[in-house]
N, C-alpha and C positions, 0 to 999 in steps of 0.2 A: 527530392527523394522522399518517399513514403516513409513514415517508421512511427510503429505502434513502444515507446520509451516508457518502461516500469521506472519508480524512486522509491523502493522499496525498503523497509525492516525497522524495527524495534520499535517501540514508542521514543517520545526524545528524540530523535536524532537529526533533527531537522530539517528533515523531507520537503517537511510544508514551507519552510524558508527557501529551501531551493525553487521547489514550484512557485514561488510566490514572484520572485525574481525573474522564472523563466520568462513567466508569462507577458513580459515584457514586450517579449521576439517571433513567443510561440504560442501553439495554442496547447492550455495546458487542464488537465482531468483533474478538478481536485478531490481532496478525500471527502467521503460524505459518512465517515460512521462517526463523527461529529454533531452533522446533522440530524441522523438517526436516531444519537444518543440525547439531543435536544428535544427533538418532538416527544421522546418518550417519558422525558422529565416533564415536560409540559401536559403530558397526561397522569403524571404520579408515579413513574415507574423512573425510579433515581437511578439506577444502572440497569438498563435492559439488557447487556451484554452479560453482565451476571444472573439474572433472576429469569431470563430464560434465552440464552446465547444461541438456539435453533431458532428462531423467529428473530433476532437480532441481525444472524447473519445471513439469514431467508433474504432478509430488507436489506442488508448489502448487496449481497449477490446478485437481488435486479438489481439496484442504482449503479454497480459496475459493469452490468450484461450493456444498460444504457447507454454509460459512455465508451463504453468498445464500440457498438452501433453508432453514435454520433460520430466515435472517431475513423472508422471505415466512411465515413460519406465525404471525410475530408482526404483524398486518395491522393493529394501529393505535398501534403504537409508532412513536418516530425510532428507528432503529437508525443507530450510528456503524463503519464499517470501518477499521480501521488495514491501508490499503492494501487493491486493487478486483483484481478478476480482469484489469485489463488490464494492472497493472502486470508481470505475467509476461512480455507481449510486450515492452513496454518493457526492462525489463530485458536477455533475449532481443537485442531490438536493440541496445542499448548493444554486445552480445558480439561481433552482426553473427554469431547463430545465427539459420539458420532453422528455422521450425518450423509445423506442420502448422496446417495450416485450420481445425481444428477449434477452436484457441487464438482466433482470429478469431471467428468462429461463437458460440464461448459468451459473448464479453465482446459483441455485437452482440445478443445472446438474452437478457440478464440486466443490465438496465440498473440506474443507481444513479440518483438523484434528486439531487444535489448532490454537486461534487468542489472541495475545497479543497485544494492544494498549496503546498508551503514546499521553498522552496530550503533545499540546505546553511549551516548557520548557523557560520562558521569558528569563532565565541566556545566553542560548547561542543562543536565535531567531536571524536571521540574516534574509535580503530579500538576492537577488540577483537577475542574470538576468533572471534565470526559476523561482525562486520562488518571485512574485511578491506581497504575500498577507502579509497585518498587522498580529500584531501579536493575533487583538482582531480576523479577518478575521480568524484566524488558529484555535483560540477556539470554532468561529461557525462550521468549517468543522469537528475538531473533535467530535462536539457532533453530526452531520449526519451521520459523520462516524460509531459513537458508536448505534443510530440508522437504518443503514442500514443492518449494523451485526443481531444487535437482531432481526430484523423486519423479517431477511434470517434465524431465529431460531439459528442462532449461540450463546453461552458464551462467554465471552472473560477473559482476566486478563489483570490489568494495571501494567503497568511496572514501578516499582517507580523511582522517580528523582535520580539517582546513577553515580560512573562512570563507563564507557563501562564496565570495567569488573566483576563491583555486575551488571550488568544489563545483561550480560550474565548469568551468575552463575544463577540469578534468574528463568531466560526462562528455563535455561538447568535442573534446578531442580523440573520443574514445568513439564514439558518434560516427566522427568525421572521417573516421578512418577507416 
């Protein structure tokens, strides 16, 4: 069975651990505003998400138009996303940037088939050099986050505080059902 699978919300909360695991089974989209946020320290620009968050998330929103594309050419796998093209407005909103129609448009035109989100998990929040927000800063985004989903008519389910491997079981069983 086909299925376009968000792992979506807050900074922290260990998305990319779950994806990292999935990928074991599946074929899985990883986050790239990592990447983004590296090539642009490698041009001098130490957060580009802050010093100018419209052309930060211009360059998200292709790298995730991409892997929607890549993941429509695999049409009978589950495909897993760490983090959906809408999370850009979200984000976006948190900043209380606005931004063009088009960001609208494309997360309305490229729907996923299942969004699981997870709050900030205080236990293991860590910053670092990409991730530069508090941990209160990750419970506002999450709840834009969880706002941005609904707002695009999507449901989601939260994923409970576990470890990686009831936090899989859990997705896979929700999935499977």
């Amino acid at each position: 069975m086909h299925q376009k699978v968000v792992i979506t919300g807050g900074p922290g909360t260990g998305k990319s651990t779950v994806i990292a695991a999935l990928e074991n089974q599946y074929t899985c989209m990883p986050e790239v505003s990592r990447s983004v946020t590296r090539d642009a320290q490698n041009r001098g620009i130490d957060q580009l998400f802050l010093h100018d968050p419209l052309i930060f998330s211009e360059l998200l929103l292709n790298e995730r138009i991409k892997q929607y594309q890549q993941a429509e050419a695999l049409a009978d796998q589950t495909i897993f996303f760490d983090r959906g093209i809408p999370d850009v407005m979200g984000y976006l909103d948190y900043l209380g940037v606005e931004y063009p129609e088009q960001f609208r448009r494309e997360s309305f035109e490229r729907r996923y088939d299942r969004i699981f989100m997870r709050p900030p998990w205080e236990k293991f929040y860590q910053t670092d050099s990409e991730r530069y927000e508090s941990f209160d800063q990750g419970l506002l985004i999450f709840e834009k986050l969880k706002s941005t989903y609904s707002g695009l008519g999507y449901s989601f389910e939260i994923i409970p505080e576990a470890s990686v491997d009831n936090r899989i079981e859990f997705i896979l069983k929700a999935i499977e059902s």
